[in-house]
C-alpha positions as CSV (number, residue, x, y, z in Angstrom):
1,X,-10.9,-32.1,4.1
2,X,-10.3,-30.1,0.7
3,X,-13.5,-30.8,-1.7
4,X,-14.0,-29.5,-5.2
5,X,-16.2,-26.8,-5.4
6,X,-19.1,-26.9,-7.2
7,X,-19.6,-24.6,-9.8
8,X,-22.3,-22.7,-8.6
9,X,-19.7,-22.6,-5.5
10,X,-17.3,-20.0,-7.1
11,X,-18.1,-16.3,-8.0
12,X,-16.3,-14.8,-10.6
13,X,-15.0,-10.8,-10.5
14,X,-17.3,-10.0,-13.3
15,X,-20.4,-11.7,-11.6
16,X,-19.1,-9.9,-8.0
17,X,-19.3,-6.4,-9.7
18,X,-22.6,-7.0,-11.5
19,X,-24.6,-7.8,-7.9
20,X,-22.2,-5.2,-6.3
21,X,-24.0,-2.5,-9.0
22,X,-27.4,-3.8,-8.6
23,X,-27.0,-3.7,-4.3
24,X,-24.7,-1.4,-4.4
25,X,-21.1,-0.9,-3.9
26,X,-18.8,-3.9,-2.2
27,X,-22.7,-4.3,-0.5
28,X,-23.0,-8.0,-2.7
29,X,-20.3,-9.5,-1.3
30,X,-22.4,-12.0,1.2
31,X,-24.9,-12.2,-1.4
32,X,-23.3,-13.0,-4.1
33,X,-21.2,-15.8,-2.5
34,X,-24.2,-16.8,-0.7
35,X,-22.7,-16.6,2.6
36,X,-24.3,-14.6,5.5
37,X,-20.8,-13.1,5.9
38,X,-22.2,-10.8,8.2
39,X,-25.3,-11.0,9.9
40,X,-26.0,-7.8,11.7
41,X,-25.1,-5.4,8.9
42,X,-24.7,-5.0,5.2
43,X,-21.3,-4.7,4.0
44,X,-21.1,-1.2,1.7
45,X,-23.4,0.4,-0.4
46,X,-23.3,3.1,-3.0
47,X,-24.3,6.5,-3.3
48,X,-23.8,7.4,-6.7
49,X,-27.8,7.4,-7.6
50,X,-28.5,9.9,-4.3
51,X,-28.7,13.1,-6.7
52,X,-30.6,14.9,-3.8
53,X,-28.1,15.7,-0.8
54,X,-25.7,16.9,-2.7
55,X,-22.5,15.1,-1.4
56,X,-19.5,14.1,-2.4
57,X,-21.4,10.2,-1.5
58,X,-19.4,8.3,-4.6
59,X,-18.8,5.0,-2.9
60,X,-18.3,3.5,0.7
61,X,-18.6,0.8,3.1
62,X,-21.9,0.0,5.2
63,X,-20.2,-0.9,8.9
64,X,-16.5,-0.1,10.3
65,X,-13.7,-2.3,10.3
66,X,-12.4,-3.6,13.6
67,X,-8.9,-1.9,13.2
68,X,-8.1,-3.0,16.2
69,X,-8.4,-6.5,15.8
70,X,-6.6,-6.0,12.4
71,X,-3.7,-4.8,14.1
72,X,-3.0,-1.6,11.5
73,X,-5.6,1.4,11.4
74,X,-5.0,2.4,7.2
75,X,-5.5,6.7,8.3
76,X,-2.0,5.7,10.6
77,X,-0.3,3.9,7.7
78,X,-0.4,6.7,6.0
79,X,2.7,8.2,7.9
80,X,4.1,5.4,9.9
81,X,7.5,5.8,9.1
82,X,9.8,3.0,10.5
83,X,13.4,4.2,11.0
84,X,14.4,1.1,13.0
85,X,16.6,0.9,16.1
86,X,19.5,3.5,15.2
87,X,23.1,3.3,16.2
88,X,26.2,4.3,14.4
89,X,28.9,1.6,12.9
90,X,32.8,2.2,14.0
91,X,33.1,3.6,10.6
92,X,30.7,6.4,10.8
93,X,28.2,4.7,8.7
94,X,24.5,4.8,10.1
95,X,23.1,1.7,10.9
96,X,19.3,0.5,11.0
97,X,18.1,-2.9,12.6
98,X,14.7,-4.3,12.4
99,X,12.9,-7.7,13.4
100,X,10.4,-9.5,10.9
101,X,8.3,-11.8,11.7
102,X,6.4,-14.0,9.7
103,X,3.0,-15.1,10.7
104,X,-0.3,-16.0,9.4
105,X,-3.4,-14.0,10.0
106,X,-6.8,-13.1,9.1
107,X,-7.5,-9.9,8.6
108,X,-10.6,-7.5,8.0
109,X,-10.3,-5.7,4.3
110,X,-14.3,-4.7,4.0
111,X,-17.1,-4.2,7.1
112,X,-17.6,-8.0,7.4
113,X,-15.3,-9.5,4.8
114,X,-11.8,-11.7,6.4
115,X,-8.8,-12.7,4.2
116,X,-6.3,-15.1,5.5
117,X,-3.4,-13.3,5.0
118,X,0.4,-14.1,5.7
119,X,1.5,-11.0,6.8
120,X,4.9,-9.5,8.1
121,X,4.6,-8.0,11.8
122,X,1.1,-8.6,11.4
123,X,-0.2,-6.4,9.3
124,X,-0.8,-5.9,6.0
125,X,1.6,-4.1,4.2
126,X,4.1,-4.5,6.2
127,X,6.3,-1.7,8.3
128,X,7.5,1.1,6.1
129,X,11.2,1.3,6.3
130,X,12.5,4.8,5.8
131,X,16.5,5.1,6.0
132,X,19.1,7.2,4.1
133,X,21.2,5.9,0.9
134,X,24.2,4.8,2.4
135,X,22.5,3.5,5.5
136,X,23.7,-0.1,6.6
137,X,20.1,-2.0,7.1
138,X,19.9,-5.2,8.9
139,X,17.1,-7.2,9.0
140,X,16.3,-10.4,11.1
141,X,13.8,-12.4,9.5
142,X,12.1,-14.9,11.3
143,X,9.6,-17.0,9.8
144,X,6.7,-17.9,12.6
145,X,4.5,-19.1,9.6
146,X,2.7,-22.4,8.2
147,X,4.9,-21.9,5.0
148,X,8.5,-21.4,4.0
149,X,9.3,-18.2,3.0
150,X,11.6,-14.7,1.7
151,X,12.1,-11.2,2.1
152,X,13.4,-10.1,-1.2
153,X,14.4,-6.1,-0.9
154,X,14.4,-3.9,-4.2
155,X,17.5,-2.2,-4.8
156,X,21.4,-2.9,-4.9
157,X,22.4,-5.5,-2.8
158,X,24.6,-8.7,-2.9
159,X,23.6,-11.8,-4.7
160,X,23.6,-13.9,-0.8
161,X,21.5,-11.0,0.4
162,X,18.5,-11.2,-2.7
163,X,16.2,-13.4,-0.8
164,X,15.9,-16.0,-3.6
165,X,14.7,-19.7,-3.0
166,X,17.4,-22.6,-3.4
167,X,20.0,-19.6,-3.5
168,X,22.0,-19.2,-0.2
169,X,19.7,-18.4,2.6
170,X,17.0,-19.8,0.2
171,X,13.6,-20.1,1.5
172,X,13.5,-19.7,5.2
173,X,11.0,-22.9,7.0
174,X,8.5,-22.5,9.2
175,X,10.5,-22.0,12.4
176,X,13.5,-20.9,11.2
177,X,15.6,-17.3,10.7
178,X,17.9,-15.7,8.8
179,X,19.5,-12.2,8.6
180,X,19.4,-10.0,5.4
181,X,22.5,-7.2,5.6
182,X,23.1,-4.9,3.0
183,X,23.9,-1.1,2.5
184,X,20.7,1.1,1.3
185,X,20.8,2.1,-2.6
186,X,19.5,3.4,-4.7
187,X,17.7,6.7,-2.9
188,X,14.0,6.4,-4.2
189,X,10.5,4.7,-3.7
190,X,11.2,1.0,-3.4
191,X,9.5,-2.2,-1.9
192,X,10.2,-5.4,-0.7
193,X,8.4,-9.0,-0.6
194,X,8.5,-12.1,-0.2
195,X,9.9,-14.3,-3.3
196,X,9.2,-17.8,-2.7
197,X,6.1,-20.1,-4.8
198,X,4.3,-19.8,-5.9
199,X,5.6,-16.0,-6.1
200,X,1.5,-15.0,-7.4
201,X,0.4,-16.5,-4.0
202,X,3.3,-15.3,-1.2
203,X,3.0,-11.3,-2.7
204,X,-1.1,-11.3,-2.7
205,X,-1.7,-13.2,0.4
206,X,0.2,-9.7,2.1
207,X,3.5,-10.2,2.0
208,X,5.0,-7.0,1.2
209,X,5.5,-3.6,2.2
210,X,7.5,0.2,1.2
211,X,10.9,0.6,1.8
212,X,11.9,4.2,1.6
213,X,15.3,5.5,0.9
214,X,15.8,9.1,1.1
215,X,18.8,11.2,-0.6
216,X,21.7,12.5,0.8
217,X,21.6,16.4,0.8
218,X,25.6,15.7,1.2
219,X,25.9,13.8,-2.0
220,X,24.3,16.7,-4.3
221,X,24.6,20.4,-4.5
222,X,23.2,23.3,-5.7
223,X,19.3,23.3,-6.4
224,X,19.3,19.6,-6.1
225,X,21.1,19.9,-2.5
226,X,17.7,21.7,-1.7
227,X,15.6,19.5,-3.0
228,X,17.0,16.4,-1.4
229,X,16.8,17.6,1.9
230,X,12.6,18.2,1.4
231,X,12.8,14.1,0.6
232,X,15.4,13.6,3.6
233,X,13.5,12.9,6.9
234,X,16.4,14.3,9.0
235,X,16.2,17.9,7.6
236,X,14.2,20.5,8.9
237,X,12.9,21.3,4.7
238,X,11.2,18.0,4.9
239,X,8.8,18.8,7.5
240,X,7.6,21.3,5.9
241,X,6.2,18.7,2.9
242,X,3.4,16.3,4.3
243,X,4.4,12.7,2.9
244,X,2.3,10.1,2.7
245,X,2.7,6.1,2.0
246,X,0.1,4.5,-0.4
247,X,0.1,1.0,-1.7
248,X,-2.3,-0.3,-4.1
249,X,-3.6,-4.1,-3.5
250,X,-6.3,-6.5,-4.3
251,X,-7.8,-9.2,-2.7
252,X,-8.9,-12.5,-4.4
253,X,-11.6,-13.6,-1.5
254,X,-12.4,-17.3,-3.0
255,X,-8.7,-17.7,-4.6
256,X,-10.2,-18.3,-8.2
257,X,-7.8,-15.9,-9.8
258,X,-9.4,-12.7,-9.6
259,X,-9.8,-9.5,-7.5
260,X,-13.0,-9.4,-5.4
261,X,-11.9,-6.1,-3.8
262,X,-9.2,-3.2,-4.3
263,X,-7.8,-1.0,-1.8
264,X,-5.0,1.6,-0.7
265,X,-3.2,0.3,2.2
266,X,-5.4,-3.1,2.3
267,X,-9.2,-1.8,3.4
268,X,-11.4,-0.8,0.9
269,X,-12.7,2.6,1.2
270,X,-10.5,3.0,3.8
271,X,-10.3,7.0,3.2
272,X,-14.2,7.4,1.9
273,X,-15.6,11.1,2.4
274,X,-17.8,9.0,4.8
275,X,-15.6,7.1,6.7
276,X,-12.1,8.7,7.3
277,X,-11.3,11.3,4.3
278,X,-7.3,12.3,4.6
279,X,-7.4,15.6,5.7
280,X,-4.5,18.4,4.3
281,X,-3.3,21.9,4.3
282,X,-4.3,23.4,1.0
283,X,-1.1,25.4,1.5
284,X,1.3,22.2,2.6
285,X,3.3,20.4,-0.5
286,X,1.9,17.0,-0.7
287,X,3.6,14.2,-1.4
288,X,2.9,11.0,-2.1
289,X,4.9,7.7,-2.3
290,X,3.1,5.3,-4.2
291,X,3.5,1.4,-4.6
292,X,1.3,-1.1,-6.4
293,X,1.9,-4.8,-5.4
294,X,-1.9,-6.1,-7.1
295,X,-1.8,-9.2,-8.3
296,X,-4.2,-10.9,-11.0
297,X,-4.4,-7.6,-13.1
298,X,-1.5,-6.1,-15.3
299,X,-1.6,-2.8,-14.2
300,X,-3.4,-0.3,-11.7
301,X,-3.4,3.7,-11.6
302,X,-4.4,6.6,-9.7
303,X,-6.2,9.7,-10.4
304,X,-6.2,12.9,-8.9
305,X,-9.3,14.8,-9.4
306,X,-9.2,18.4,-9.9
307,X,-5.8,19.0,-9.8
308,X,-2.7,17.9,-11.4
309,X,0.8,16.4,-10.0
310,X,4.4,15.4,-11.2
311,X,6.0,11.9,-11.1
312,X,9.1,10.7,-9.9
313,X,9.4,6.8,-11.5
314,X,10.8,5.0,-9.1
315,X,11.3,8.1,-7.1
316,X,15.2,7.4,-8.4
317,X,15.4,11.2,-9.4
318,X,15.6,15.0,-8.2
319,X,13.9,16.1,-10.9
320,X,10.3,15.1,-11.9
321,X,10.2,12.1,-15.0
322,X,7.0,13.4,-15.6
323,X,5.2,17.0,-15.6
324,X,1.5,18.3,-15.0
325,X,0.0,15.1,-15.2
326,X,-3.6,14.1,-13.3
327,X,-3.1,9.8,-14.0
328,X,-0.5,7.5,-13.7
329,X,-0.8,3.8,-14.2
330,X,1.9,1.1,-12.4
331,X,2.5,-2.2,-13.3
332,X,3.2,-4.5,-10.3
333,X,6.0,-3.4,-8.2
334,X,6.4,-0.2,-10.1
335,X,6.0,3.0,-7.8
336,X,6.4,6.3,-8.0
337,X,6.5,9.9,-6.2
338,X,3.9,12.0,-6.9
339,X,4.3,15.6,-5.6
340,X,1.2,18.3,-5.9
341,X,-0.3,21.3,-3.7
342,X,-3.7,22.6,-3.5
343,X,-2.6,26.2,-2.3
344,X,-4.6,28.0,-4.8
345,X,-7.5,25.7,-4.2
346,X,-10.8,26.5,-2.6
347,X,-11.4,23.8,0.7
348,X,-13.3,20.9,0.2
349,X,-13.9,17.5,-0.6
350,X,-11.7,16.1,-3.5
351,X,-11.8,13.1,-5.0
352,X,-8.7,10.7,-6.2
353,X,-9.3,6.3,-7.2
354,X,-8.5,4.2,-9.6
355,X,-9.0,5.4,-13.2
356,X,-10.1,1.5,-13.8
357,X,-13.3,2.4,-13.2
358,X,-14.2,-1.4,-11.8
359,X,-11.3,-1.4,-9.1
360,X,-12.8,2.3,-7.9
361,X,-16.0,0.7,-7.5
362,X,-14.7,-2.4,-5.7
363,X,-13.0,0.0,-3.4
364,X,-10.2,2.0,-4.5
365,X,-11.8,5.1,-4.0
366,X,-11.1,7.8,-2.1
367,X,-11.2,12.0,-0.8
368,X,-8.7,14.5,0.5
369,X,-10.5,16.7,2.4
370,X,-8.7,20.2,1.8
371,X,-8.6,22.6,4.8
372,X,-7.6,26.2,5.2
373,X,-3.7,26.6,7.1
């Protein structure tokens, strides 16, 4: 039976982060909301006061996160690329066709600390689609959740296929289906989500995820020809880059409006120096497509530490929008491609989080570790 909660029931952001600096780290979370959350372990701590060992410490979680019983491990995210089942249209045209499902599910985002999350294919985000612009996608939605919802895709696509409540498909109930059939433009870093309302509740509860659309070497020539086929995933030039798929996210934990925790791909501190750093070639091109869906906040970054990168808004472009930069900042649903290199770096431990220093410290933080090859 729903109850108001009491005052001293409900934990604001500001209060979180205070006992999270006095414990340490994410560490206050059971305190604070004075639940045993956990009772055989603390949830994170910090290492930013341990001036003796010498490590790159910074912040991370006390405990591991059952990635099995999430589903998703956030180290595989990174590169799980989902092309779809691949067959070719009577006109030539390559077509892609995926299955969505809808269903609730609680998932593990800190060492002790559950969300009840509506997710697509279970997991939060959902698949990465990667396809090529021109590609004809087709998607079957199925909605196996306890609320009605969308897929809305971004990009160029008919008005019956924009996923929109009370507009033809319109919100999909519990139980029912619908297909979404469109041709893949433009070529860039895009995302979809789910559009029904309260719109604030369906995207942060986990209902989202990247959809990639790579150029068509075909469609450009000359030095841009060249570049397109490094961001084409059916050339033998984009192998020789190491992409990677970030999204930023936050978690309200007691729904009162406010972030609680911050992650990249949903688990905070998910790629700590202590728990699973991302390992790289310093002499591989990195690249990075990055996608912030956080809700409650107007904006969230990321910041590169010791290096610099360039920016491709929207990825929409051949040629960088921006040069030699170390932040960039996104507002919700913008995204980018950031491309950089540590070839003329010495290996190690190298830091990149949120440049709002309170999300870093809620758990966007996180290390490349750079090895020789």
């Amino acid at each position: 039976m729903n109850r108001r909660k009491k005052k001293s029931e409900v934990i604001g952001r500001r209060q979180f982060l205070k006992a999270s600096a006095l414990t340490g780290g994410v560490a206050a979370v059971s305190a604070a909301l004075g639940t045993d959350l956990n009772p055989t372990a603390n949830l994170t701590k910090s290492k930013i006061s341990d001036h003796d060992n010498n490590t790159h410490g910074g912040f991370g979680a006390v405990g591991q996160v059952d990635y099995a019983r999430n589903g998703f491990d956030p180290s595989e995210l990174l590169y799980d690329w989902d092309y779809g089942e691949v067959s070719e249209l009577d006109n030539g045209q390559t077509l892609r066709e995926y299955t969505f499902v809808a269903v609730d599910k609680e998932i593990e985002i800190a060492p002790g600390v559950f969300f009840p999350a509506w997710t697509y294919n279970g997991r939060v985000p959902g698949p990465t689609i990667r396809c090529v612009e021109g590609d004809r996608i087709k998607i079957e939605f199925i909605n196996a959740g306890s609320h009605p919802h969308t897929i809305h895709f971004h990009g160029i696509h008919p008005a019956s296929m924009d996923g929109l409540p009370g507009f033809y498909a319109g919100s999909i109930a519990p139980g029912e289906s619908t297909v979404y059939e469109f041709d893949a433009f433009p070529f860039g870093c895009h995302l979809y989500h789910c559009h029904s309302v309260p719109l604030k509740r369906h995207i942060h509860k986990g209902l989202y995820g990247a959809f990639i659309v790579d150029p068509d070497p075909d469609k450009y020539s000359g030095e841009e020809k060249q570049i397109a086929k490094t961001r084409n995933h059916n050339y033998r030039e984009n192998e020789n880059v190491n992409e990677m798929m970030m999204i930023m996210n936050g978690f309200d934990t007691n729904f009162d409006g406010d972030n609680e925790i911050y992650a990249v791909n949903s688990i905070a501190f998910a790629y700590s120096a202590d728990n699973a750093p991302i390992r790289i070639r310093k002499s591989q091109r990195q690249r990075i497509y990055l996608i912030n869906v956080t809700e409650f906040d107007p904006i969230n970054s990321l910041h590169l530490h010791a290096n610099f990168f360039n920016y491709y808004d929207h990825g929409t472009t051949l040629q960088p929008t921006l040069r030699t930069i170390d932040t960039v900042m996104q507002c919700q649903a913008q995204r980018g491609i950031l491309e950089f290199s540590f070839a003329d770096f010495e290996p190690g431990m190298y830091m990149f989080h949120a440049h709002q220093s309170e999300f870093a410290e809620l758990g966007w933080m996180a290390f490349f570790d750079v090895v020789e090859g």
